[in-house]
N, CA, C and O atoms as CSV, one atom per row, in Angstrom:
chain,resi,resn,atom,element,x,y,z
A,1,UNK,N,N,14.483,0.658,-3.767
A,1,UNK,CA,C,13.490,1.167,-2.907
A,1,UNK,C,C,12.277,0.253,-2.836
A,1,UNK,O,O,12.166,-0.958,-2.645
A,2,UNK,N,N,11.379,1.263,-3.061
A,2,UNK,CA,C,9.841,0.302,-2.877
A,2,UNK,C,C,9.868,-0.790,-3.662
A,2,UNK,O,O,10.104,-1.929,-3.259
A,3,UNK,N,N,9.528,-0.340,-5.263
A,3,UNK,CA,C,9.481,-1.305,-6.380
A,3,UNK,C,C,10.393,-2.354,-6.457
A,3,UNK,O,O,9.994,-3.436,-6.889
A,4,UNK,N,N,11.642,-2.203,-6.084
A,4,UNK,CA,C,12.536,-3.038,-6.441
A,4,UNK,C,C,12.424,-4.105,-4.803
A,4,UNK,O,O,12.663,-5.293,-4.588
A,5,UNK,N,N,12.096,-3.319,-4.192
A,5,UNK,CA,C,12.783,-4.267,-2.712
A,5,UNK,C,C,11.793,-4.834,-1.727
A,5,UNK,O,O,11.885,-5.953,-1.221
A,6,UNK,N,N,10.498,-3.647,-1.424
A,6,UNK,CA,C,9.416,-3.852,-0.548
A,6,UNK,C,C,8.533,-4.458,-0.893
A,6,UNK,O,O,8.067,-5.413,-0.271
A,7,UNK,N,N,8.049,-3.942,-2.156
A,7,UNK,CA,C,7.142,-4.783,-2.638
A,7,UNK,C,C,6.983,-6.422,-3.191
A,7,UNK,O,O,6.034,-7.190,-3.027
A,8,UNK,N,N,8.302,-6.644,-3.913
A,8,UNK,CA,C,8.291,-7.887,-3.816
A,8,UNK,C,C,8.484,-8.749,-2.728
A,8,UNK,O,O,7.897,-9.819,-2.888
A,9,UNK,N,N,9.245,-8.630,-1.439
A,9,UNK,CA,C,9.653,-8.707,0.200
A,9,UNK,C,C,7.550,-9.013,-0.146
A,9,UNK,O,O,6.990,-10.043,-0.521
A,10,UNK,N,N,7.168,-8.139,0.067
A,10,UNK,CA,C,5.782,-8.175,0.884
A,10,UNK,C,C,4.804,-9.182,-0.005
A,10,UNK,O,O,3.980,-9.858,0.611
A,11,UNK,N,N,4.875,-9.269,-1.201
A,11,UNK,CA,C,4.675,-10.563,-2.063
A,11,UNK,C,C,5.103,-12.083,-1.916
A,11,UNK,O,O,4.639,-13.190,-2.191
A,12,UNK,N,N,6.200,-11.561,-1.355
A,12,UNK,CA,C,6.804,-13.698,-0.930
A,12,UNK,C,C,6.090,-13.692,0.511
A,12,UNK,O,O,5.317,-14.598,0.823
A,13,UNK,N,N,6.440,-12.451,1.511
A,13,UNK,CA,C,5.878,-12.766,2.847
A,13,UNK,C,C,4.694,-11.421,3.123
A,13,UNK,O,O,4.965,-10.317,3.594
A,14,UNK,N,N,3.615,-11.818,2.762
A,14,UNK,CA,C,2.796,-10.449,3.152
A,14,UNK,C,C,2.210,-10.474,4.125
A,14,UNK,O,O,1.168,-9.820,4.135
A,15,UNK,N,N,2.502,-11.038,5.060
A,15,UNK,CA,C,2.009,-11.224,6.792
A,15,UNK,C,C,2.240,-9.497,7.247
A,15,UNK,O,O,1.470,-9.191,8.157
A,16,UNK,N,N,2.876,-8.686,6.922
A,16,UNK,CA,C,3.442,-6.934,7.423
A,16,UNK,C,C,1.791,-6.649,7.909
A,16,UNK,O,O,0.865,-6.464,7.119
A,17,UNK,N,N,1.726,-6.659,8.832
A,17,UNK,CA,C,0.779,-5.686,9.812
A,17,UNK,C,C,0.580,-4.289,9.430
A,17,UNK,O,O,-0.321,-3.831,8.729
A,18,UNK,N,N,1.555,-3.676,9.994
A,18,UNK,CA,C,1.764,-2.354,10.132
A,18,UNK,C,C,3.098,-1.924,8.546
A,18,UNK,O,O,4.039,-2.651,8.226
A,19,UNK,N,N,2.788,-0.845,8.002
A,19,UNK,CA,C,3.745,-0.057,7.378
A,19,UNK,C,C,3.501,1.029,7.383
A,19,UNK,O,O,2.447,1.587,7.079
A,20,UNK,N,N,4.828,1.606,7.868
A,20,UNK,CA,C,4.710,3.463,8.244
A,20,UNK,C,C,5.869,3.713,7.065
A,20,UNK,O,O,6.995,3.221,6.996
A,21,UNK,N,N,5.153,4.718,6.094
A,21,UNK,CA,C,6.468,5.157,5.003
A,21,UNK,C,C,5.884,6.605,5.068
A,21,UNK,O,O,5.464,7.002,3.981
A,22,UNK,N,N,5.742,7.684,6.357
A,22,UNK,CA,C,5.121,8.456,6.102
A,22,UNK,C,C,6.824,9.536,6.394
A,22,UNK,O,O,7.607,9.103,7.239
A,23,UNK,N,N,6.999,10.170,6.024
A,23,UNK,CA,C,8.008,11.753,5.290
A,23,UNK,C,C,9.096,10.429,4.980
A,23,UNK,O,O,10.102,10.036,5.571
A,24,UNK,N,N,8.406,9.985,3.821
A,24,UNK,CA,C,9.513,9.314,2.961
A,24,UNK,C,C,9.084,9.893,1.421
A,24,UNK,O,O,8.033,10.507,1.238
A,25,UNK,N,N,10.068,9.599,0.336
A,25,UNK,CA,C,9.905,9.964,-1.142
A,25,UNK,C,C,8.892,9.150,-1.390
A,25,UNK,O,O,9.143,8.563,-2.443
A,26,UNK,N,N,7.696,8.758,-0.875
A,26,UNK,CA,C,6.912,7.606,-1.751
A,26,UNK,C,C,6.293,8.032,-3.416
A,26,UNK,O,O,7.067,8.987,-3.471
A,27,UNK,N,N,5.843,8.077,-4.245
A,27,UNK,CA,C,5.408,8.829,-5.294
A,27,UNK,C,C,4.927,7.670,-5.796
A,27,UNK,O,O,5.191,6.587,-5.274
A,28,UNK,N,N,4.034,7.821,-7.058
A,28,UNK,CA,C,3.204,7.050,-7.740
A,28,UNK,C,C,3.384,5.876,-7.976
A,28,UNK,O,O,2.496,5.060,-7.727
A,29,UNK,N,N,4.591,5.501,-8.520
A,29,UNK,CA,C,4.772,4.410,-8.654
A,29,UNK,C,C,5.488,3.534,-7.927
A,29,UNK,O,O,5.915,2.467,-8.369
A,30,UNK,N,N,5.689,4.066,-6.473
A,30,UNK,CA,C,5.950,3.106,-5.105
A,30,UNK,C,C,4.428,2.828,-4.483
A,30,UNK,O,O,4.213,2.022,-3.578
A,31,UNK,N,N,3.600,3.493,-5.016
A,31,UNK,CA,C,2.101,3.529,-4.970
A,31,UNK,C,C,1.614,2.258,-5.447
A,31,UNK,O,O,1.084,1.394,-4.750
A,32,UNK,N,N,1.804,2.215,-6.523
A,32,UNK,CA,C,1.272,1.064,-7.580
A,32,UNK,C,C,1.908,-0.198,-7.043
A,32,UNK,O,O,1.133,-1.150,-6.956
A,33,UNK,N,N,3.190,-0.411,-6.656
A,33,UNK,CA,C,3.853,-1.348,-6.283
A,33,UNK,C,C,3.368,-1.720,-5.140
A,33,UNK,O,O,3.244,-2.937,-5.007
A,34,UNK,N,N,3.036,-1.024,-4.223
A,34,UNK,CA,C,2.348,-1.437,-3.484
A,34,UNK,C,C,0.755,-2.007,-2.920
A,34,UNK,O,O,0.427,-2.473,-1.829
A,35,UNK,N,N,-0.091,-1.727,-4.249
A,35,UNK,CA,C,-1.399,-1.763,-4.610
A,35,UNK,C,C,-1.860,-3.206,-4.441
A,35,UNK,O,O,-2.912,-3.213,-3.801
A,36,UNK,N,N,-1.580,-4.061,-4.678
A,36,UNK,CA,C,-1.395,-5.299,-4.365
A,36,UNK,C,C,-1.385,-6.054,-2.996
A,36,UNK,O,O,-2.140,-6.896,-2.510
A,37,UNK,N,N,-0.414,-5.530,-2.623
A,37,UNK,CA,C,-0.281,-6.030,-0.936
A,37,UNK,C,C,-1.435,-5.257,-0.182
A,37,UNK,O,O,-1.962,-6.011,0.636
A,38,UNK,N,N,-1.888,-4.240,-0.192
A,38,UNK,CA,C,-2.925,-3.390,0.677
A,38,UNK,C,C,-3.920,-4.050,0.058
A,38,UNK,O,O,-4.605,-4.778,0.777
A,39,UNK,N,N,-4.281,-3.962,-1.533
A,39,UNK,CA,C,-5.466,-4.838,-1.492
A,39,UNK,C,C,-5.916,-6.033,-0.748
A,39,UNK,O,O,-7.100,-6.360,-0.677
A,40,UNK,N,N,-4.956,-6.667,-0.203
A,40,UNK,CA,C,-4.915,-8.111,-0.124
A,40,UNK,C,C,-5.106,-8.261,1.205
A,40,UNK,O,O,-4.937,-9.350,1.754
A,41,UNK,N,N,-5.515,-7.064,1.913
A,41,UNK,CA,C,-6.023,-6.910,3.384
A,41,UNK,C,C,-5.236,-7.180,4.503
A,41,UNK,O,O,-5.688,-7.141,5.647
A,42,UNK,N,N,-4.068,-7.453,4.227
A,42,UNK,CA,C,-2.808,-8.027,5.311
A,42,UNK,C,C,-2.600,-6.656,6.560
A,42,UNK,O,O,-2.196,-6.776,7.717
A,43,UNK,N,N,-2.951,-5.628,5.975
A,43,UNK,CA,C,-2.324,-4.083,6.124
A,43,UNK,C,C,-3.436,-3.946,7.722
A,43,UNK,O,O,-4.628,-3.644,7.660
A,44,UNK,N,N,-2.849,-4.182,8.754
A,44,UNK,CA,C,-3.541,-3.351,9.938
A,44,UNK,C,C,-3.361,-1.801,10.171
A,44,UNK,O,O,-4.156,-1.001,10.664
A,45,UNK,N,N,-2.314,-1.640,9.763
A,45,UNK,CA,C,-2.182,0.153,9.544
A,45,UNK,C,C,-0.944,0.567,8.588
A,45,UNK,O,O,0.247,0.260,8.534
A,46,UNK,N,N,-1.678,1.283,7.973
A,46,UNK,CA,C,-0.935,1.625,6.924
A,46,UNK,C,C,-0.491,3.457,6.738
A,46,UNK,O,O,-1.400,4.164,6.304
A,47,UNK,N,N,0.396,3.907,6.953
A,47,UNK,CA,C,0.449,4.975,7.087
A,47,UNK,C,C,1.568,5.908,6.207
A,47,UNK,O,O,2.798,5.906,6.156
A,48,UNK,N,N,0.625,6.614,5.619
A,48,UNK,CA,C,1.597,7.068,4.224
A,48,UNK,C,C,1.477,9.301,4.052
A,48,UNK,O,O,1.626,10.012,3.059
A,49,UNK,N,N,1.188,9.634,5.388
A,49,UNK,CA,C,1.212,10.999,5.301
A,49,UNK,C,C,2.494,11.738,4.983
A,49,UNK,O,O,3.593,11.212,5.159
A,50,UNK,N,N,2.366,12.767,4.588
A,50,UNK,CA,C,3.946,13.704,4.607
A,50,UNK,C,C,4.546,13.067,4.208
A,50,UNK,O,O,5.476,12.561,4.835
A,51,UNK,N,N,4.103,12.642,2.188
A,51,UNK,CA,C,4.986,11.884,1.494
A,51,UNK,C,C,5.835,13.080,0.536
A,51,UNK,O,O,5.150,13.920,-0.048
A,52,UNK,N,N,7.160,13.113,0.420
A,52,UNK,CA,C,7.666,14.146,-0.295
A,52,UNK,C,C,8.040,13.605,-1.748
A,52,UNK,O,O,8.952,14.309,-2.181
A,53,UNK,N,N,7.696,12.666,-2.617
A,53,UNK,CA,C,7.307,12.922,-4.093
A,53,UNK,C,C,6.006,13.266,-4.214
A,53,UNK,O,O,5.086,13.380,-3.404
A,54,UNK,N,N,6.104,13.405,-5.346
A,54,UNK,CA,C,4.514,13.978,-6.153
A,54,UNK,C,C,3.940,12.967,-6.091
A,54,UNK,O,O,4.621,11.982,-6.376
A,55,UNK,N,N,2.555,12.734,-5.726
A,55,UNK,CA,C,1.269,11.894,-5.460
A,55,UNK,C,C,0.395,12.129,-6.188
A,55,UNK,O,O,-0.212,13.048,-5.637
A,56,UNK,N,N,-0.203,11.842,-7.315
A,56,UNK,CA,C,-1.294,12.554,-7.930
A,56,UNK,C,C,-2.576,11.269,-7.893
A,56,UNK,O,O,-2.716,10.055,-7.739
A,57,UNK,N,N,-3.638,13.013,-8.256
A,57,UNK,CA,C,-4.905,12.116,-7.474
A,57,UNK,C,C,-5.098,10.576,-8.743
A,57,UNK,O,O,-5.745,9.599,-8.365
A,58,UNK,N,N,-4.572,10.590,-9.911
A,58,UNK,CA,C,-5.200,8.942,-10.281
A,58,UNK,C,C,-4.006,8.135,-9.513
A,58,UNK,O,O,-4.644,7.267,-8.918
A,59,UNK,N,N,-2.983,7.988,-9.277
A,59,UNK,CA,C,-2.605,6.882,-8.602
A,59,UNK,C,C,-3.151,6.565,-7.572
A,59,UNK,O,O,-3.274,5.369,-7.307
A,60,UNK,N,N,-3.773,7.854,-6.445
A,60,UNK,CA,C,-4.946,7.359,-5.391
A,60,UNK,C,C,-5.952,6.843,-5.620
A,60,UNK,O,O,-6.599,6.153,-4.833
A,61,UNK,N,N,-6.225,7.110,-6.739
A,61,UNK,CA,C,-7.826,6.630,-7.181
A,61,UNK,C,C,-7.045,5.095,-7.797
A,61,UNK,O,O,-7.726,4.081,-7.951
A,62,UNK,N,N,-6.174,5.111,-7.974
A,62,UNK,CA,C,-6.170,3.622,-8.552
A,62,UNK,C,C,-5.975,2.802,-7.739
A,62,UNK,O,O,-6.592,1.797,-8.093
A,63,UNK,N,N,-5.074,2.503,-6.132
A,63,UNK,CA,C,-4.724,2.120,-5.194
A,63,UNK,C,C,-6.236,2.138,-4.423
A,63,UNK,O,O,-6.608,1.054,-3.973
A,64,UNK,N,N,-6.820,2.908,-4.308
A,64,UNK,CA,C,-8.488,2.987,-3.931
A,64,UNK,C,C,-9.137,1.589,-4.444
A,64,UNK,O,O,-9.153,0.508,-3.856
A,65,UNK,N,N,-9.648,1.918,-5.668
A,65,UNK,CA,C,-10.208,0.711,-6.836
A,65,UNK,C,C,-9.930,-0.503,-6.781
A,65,UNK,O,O,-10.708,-1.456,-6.812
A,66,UNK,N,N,-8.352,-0.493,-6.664
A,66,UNK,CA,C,-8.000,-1.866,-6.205
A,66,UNK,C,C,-8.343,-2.839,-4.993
A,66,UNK,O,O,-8.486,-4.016,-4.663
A,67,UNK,N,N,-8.377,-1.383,-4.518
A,67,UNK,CA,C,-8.619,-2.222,-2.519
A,67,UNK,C,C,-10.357,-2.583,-2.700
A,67,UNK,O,O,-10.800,-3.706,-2.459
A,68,UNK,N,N,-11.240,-1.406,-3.170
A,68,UNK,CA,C,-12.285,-1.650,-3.337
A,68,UNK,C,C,-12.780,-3.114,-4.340
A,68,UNK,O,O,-13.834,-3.676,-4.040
A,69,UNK,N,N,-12.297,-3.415,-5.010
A,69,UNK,CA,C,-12.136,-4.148,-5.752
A,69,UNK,C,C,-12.072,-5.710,-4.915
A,69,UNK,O,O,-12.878,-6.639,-4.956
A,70,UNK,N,N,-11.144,-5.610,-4.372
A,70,UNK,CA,C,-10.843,-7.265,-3.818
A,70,UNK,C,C,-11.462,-7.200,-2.401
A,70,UNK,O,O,-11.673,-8.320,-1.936
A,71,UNK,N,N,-11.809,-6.156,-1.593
A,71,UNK,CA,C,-13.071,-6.179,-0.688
A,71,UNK,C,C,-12.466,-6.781,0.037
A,71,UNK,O,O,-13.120,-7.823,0.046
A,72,UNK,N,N,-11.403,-6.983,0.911
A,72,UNK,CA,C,-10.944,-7.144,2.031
A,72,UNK,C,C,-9.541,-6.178,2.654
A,72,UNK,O,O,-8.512,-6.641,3.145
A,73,UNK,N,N,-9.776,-5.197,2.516
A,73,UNK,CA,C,-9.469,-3.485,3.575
A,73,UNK,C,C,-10.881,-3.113,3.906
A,73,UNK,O,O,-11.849,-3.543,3.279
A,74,UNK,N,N,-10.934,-2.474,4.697
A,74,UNK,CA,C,-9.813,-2.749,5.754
A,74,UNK,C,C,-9.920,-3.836,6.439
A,74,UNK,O,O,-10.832,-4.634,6.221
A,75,UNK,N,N,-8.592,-4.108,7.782
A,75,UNK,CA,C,-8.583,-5.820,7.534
A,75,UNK,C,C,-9.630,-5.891,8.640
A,75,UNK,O,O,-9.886,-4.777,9.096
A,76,UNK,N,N,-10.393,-7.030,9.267
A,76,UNK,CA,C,-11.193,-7.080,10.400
A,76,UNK,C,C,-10.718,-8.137,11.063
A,76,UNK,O,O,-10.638,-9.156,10.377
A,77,UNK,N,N,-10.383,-8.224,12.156
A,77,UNK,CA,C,-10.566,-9.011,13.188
A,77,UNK,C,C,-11.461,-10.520,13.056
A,77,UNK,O,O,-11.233,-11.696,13.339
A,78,UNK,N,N,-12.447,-9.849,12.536
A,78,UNK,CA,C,-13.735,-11.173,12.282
A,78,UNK,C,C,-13.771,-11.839,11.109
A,78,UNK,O,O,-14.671,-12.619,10.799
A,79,UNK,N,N,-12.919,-11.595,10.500
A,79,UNK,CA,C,-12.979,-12.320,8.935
A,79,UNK,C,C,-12.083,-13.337,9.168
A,79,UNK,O,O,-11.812,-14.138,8.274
């Protein structure tokens, strides 16, 4: 899935614009795996609603931190 397949995919080539994984199993630690690539501001839309694993609020808060952290999400046009 994520960990094993997307996330590294989006590590060799993280040009992905857009990712829609929304009424998929995403859960915490397809979260984390992905924390990285969204930080890294590549993400023009990212869309993760009506996820059916369990989501709990510190993996949001950690995927948050991160992005806050490296300060380029969201992506801009002008940068």
């Amino acid at each position: 899935g994520i960990c094993d397949h997307l996330a590294p995919f989006l590590g060799m080539w993280p040009k992905c614009q857009r990712l829609k994984l929304y009424k998929t199993s995403v859960g915490d630690g397809a979260l984390s795996a992905l924390s990285n690539w969204v930080a890294a501001g590549y993400a023009h839309d990212l869309h993760l609603s009506d996820l059916g694993a369990e989501v709990t609020d510190a993996a949001v808060l950690k995927i948050l931190v991160d992005v806050q952290r490296r300060g380029r999400y969201p992506y801009r046009c002008s940068d």
